[in-house]
BAFI-3210 file (N, C-alpha, C; in Angstrom, 3 decimals, decimal comma, padded with zeros to 6 digits):
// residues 200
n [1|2|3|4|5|6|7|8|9|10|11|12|13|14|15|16|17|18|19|20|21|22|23|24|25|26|27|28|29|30|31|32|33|34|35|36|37|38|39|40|41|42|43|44|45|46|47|48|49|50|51|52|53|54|55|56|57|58|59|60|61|62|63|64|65|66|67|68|69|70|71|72|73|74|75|76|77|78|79|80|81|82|83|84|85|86|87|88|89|90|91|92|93|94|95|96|97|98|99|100|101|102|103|104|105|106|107|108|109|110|111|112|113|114|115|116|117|118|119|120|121|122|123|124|125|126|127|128|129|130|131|132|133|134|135|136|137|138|139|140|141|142|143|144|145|146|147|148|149|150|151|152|153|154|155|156|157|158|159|160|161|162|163|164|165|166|167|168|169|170|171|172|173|174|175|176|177|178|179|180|181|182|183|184|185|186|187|188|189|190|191|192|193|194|195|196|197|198|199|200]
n.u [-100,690|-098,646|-097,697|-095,261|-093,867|-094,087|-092,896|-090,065|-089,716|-089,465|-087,191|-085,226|-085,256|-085,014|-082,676|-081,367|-081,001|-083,369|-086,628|-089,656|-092,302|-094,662|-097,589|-099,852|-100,181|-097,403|-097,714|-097,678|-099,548|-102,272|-104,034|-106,640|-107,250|-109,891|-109,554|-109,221|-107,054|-106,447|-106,504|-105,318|-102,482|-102,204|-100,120|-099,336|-098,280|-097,698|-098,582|-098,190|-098,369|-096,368|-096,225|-097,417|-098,701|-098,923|-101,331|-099,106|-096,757|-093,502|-091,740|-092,407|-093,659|-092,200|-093,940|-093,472|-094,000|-095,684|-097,552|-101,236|-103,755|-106,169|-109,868|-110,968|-112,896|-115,155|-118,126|-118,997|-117,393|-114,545|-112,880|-109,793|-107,542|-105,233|-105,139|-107,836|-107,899|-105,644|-106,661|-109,110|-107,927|-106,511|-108,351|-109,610|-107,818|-107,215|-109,404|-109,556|-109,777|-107,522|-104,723|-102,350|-100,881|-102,148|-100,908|-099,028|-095,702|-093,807|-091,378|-089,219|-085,863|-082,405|-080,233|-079,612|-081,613|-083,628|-082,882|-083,656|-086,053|-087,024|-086,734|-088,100|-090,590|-090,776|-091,270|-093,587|-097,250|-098,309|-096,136|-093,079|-089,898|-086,740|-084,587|-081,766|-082,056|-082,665|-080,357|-078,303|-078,984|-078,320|-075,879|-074,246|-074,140|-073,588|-074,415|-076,825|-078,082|-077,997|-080,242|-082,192|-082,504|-083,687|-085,378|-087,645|-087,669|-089,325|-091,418|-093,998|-096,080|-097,122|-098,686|-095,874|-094,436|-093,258|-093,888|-093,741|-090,909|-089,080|-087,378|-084,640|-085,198|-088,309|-089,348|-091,061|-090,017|-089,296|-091,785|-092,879|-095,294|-095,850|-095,915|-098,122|-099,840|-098,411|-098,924|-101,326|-101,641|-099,893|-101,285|-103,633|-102,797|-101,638|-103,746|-103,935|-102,774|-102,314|-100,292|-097,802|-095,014|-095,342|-093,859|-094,272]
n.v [079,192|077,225|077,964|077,220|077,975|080,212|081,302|079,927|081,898|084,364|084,452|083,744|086,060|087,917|087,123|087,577|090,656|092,145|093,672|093,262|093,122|096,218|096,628|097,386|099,329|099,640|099,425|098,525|096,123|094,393|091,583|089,527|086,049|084,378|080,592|077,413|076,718|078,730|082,010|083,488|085,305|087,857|089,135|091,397|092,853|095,660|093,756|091,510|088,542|088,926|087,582|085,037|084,095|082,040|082,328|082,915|082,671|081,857|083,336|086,343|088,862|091,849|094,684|097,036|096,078|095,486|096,944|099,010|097,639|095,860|095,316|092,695|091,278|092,663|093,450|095,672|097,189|097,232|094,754|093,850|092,630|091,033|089,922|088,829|086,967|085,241|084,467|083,346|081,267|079,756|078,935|077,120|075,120|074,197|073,190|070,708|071,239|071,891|072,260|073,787|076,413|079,657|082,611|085,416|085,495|087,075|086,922|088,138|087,401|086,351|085,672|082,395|081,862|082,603|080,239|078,218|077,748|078,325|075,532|074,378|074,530|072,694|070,492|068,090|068,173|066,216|064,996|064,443|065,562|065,805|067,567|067,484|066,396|068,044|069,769|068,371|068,683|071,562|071,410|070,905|068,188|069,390|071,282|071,430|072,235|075,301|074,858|074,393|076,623|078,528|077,630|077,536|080,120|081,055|083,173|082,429|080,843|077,722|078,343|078,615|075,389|074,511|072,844|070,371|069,312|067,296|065,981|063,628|061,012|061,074|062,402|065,221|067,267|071,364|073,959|076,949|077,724|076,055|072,497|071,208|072,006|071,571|068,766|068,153|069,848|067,749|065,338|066,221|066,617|063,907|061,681|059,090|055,935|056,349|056,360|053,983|055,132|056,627|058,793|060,770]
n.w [-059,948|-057,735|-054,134|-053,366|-055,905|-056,041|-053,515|-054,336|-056,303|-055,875|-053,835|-055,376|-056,708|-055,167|-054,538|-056,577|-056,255|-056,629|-056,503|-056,070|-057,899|-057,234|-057,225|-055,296|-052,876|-051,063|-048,203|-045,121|-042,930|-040,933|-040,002|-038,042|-037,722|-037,230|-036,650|-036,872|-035,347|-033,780|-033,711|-036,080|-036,950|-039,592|-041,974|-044,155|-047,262|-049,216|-052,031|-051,463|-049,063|-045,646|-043,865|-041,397|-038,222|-035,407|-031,990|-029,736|-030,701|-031,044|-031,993|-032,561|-034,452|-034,824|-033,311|-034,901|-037,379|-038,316|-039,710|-039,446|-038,119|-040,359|-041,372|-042,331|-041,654|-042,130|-043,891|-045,221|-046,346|-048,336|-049,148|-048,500|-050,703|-050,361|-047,833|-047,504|-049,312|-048,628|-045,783|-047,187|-048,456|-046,453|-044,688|-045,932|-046,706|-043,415|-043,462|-044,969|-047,535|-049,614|-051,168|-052,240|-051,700|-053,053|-053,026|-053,390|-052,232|-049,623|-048,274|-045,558|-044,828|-044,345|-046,921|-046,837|-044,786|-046,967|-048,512|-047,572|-047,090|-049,191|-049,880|-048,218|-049,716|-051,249|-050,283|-050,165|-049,968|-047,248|-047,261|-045,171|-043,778|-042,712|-040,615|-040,947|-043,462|-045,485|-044,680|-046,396|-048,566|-049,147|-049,396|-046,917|-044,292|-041,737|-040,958|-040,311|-037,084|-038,066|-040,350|-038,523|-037,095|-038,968|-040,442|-038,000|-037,558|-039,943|-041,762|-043,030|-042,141|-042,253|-044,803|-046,232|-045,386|-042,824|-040,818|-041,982|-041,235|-039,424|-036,907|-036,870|-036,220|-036,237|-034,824|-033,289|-032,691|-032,030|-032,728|-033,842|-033,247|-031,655|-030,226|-030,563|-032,670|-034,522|-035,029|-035,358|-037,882|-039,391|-039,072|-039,881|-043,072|-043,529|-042,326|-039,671|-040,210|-043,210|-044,567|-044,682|-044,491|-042,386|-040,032|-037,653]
ca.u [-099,324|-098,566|-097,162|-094,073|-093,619|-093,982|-091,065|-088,985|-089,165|-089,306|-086,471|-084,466|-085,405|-084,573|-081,508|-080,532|-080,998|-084,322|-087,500|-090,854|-092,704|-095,575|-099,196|-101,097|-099,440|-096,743|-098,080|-097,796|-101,281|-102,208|-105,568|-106,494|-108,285|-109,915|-109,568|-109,221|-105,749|-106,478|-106,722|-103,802|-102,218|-101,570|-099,423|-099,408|-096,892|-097,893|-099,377|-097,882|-098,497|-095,713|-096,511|-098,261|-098,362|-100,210|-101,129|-098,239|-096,023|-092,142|-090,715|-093,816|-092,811|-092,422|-095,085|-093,680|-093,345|-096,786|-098,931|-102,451|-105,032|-107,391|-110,628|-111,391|-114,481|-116,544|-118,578|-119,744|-115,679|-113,829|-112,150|-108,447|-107,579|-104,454|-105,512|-108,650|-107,546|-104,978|-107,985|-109,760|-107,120|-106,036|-109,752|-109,997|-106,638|-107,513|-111,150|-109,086|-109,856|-107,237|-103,708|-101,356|-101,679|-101,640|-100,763|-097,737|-095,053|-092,665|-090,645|-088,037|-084,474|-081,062|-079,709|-078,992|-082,685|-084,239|-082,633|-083,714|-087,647|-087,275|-086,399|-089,956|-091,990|-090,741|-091,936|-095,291|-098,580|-098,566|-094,508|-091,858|-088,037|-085,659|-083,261|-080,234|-082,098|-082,743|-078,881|-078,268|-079,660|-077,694|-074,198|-073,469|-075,338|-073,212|-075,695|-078,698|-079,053|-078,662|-081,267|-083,534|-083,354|-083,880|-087,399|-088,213|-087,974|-090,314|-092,475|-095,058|-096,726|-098,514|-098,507|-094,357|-094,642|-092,418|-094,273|-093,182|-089,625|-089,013|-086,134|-084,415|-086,170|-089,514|-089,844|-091,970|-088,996|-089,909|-092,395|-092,813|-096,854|-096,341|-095,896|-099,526|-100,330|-097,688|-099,240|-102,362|-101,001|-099,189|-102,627|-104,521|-101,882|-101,282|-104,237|-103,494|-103,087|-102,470|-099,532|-097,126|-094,202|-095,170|-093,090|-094,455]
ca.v [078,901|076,880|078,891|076,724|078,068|082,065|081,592|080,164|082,591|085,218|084,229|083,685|087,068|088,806|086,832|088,577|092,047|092,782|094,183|092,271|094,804|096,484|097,152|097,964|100,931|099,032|099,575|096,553|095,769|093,432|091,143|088,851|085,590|082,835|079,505|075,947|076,655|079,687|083,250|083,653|087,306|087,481|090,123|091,878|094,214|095,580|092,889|090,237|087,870|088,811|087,068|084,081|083,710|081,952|082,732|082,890|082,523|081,922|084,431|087,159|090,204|093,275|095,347|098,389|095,190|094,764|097,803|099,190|096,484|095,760|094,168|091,769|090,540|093,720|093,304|096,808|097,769|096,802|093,570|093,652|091,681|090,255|089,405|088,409|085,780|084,590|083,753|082,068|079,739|078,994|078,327|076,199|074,082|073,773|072,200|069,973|071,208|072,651|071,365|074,093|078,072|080,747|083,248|086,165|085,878|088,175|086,344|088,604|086,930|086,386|084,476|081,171|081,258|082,036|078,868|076,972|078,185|077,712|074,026|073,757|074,574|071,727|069,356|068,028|068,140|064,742|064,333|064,981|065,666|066,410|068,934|066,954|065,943|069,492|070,530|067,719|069,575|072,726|070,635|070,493|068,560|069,579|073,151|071,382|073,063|076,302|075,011|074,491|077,658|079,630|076,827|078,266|082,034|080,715|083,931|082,368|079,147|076,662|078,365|077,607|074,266|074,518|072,250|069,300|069,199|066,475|065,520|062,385|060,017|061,364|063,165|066,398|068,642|072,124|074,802|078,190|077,526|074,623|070,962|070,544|072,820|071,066|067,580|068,512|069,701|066,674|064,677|066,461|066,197|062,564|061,199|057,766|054,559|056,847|055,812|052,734|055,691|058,344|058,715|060,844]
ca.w [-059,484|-056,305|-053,508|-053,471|-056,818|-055,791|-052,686|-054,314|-057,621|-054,879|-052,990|-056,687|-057,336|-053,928|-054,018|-057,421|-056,158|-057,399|-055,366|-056,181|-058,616|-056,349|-057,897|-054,406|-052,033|-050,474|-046,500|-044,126|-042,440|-040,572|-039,556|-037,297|-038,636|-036,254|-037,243|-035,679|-034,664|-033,555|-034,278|-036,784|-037,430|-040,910|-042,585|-045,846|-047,553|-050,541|-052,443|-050,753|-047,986|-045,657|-042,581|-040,570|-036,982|-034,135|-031,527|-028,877|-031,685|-030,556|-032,669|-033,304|-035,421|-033,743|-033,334|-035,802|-038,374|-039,082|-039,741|-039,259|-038,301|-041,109|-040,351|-043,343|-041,717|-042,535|-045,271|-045,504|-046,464|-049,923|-048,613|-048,854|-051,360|-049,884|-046,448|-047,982|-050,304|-047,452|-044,848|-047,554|-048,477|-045,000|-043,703|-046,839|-046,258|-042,726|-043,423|-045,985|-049,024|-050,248|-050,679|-052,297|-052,095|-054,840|-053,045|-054,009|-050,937|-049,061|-046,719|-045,283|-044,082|-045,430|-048,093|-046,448|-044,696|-048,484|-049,716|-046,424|-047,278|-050,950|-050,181|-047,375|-050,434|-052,457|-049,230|-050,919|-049,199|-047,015|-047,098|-044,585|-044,008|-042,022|-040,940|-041,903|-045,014|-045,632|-044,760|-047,346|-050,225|-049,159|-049,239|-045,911|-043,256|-040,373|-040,913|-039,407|-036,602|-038,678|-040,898|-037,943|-036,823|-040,304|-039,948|-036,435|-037,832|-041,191|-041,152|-043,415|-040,977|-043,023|-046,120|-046,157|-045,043|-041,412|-040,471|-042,419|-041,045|-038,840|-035,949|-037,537|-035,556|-036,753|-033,277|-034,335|-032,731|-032,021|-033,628|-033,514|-033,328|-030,459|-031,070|-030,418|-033,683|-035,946|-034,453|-035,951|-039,082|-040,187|-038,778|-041,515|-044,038|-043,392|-041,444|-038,990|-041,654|-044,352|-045,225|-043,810|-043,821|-041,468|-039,201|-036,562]
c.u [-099,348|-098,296|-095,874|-092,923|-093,564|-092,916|-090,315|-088,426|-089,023|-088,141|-085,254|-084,315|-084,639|-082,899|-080,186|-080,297|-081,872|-085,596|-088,768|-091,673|-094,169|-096,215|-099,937|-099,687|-098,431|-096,858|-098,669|-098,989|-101,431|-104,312|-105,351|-107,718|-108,814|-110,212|-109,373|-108,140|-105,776|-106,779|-105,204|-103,663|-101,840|-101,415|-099,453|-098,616|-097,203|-098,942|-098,984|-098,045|-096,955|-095,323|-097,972|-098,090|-099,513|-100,083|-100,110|-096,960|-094,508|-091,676|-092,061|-092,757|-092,950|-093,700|-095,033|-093,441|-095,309|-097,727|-099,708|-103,096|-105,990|-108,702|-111,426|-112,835|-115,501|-117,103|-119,444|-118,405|-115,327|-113,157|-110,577|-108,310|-106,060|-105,050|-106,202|-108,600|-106,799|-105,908|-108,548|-109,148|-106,849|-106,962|-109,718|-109,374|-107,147|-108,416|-110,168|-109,352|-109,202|-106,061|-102,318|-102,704|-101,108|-101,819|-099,404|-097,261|-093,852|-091,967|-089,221|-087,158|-083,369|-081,183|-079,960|-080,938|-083,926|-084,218|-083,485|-085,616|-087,893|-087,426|-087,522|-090,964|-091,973|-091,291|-093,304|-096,158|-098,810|-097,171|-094,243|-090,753|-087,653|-085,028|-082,029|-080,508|-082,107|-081,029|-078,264|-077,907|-079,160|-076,426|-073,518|-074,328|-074,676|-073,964|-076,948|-078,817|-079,104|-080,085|-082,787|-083,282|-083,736|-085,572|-087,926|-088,069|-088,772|-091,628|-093,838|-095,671|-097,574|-098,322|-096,548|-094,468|-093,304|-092,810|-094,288|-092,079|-090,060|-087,922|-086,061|-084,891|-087,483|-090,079|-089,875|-090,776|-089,874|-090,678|-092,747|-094,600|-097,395|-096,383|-097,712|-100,347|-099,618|-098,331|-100,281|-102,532|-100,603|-100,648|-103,778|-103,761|-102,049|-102,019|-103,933|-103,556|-102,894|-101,247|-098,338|-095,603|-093,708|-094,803|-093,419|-095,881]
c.v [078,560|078,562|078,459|078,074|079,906|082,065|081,603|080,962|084,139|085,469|084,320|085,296|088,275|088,503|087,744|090,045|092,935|092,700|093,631|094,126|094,937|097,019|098,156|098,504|099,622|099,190|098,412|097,124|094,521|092,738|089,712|087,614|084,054|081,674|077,866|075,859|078,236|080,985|083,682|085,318|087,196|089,146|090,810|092,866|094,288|094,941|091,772|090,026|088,004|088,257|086,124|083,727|083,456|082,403|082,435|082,125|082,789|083,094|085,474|088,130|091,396|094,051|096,656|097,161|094,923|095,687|097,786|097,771|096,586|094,782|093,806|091,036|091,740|093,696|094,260|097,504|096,841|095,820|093,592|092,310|090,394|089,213|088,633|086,878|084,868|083,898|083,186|080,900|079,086|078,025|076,717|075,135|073,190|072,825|071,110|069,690|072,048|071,849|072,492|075,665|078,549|082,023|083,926|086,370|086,647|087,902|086,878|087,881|086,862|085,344|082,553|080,869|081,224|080,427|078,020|076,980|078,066|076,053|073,307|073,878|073,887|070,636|069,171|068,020|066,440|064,502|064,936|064,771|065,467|067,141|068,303|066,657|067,522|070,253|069,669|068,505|070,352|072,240|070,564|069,680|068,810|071,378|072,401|071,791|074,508|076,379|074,947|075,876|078,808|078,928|077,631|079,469|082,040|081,872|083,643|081,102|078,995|077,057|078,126|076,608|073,879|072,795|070,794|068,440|068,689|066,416|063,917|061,103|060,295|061,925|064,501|067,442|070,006|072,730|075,938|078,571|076,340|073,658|070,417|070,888|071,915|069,521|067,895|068,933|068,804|065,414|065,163|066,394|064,488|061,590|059,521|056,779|055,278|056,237|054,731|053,680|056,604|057,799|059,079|060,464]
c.w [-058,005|-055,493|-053,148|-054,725|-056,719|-054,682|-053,690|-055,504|-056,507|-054,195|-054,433|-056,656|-056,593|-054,060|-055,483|-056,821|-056,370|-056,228|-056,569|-056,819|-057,658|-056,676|-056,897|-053,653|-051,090|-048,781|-046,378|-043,421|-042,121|-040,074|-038,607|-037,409|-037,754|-037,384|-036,347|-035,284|-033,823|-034,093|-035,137|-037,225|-039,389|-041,410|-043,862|-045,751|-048,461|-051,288|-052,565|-049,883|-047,342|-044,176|-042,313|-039,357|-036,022|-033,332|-030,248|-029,669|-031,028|-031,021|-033,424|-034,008|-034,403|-033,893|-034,316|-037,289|-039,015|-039,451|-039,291|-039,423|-039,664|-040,823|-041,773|-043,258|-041,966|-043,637|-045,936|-046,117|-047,337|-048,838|-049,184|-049,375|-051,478|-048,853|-046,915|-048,158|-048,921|-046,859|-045,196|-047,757|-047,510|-044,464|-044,583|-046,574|-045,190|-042,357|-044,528|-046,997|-050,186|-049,887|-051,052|-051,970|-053,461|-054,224|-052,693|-052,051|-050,898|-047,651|-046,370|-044,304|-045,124|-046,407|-048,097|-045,757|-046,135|-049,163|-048,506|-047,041|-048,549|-050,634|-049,065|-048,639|-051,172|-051,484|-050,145|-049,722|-048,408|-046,868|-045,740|-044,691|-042,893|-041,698|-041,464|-043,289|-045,917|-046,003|-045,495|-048,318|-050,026|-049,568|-048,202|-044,472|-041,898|-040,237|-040,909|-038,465|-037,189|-039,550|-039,708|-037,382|-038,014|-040,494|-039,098|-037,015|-038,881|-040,543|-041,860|-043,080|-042,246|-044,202|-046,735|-045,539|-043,744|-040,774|-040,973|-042,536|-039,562|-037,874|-036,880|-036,923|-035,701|-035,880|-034,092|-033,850|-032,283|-033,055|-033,333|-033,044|-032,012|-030,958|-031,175|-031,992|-034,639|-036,163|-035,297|-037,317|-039,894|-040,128|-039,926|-042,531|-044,363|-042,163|-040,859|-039,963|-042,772|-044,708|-043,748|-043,376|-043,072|-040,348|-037,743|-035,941]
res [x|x|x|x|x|x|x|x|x|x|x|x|x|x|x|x|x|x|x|x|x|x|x|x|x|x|x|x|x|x|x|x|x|x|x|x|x|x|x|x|x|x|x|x|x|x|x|x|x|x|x|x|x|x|x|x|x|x|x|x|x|x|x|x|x|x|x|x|x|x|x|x|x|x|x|x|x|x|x|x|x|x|x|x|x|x|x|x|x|x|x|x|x|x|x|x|x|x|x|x|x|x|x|x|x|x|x|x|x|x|x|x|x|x|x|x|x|x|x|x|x|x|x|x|x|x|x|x|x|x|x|x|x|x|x|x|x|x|x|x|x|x|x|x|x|x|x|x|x|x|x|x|x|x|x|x|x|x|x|x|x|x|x|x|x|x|x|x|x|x|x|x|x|x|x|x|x|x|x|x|x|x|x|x|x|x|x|x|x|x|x|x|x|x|x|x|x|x|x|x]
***
């Protein structure tokens, strides 16, 4: 199963009233995973992914938001099998061989930013939007800049696809990761000549 496909049954689910059934001890934990964008923090709750952030991340999580460090690179220690999985898919993506995830998310915000983050994971791999195209699909687009900032608080980078939302002139707009990070993002997504309609 994508990871499109786990928000937004996630976000469905939350939005009924219902709590994501929890196998592994529900304690947040956190690791810290270098990569070509950096050293990314990545979150876990339970046995979900419930966080992604770079480093000098606009909007970090608080510091009682993320649990005990875990250190995933030891290979003398049972490998958390959240984190784990996370760091491999990411590394994988990043090197460009990988295009969706499969892994179970936990993206805490309200209502209105659920739907906004349900509707980044339908972005395909290689597309972009808009925020007005975005506040479109909600029914109103005079709520684009609400939808950009429910984007800018997107606590799961890269694996929610933030980074595929555009300024209507195809100007990259802000990112909670730096325009230089999202620049680079959409550049592996959609390398130069790839297609005649990329925008930025």
């Amino acid at each position: 199963m994508a990871a499109a496909d786990d928000v937004t049954t996630g976000a469905r689910r939350r939005a009924a009233g219902d709590t994501a059934p929890a196998t592994h001890a529900a304690i947040r934990r956190h690791a810290h995973v270098p990569t070509t964008l950096g050293d990314l923090l990545l979150v876990a709750d339970g046995d979900e992914l419930a966080g992604v952030y770079f480093p000098d991340h606009r909007y970090p999580p608080a510091p009682d938001q993320i649990g005990a460090p875990t250190d995933i690179t030891d290979a003398t220690r049972p490998r958390d099998p959240v984190l784990g999985r996370a760091a491999t898919q990411l590394r994988e993506y990043l090197a460009g061989q990988r295009r969706t995830f499969q892994l179970p998310l936990r993206a805490a915000g309200d209502a209105f930013a659920q739907r906004v983050w349900a509707l980044l994971c339908e972005i395909p791999y290689g597309s972009t939007t808009t925020y007005g195209e975005l506040a479109d699909r909600l029914g109103d687009r005079r709520r684009a800049q609400a939808v950009g900032q429910a984007v800018g608080h997107n606590p799961l980078s890269i694996v929610v696809p933030c980074h595929r939302v555009l300024g209507a002139d195809g100007g990259l707009r802000g990112f909670a990761g730096g325009l230089d990070r999202k620049r680079a993002l959409l550049a592996l997504e959609q390398p130069v000549g790839a297609s005649p309609d990329r925008l930025f």
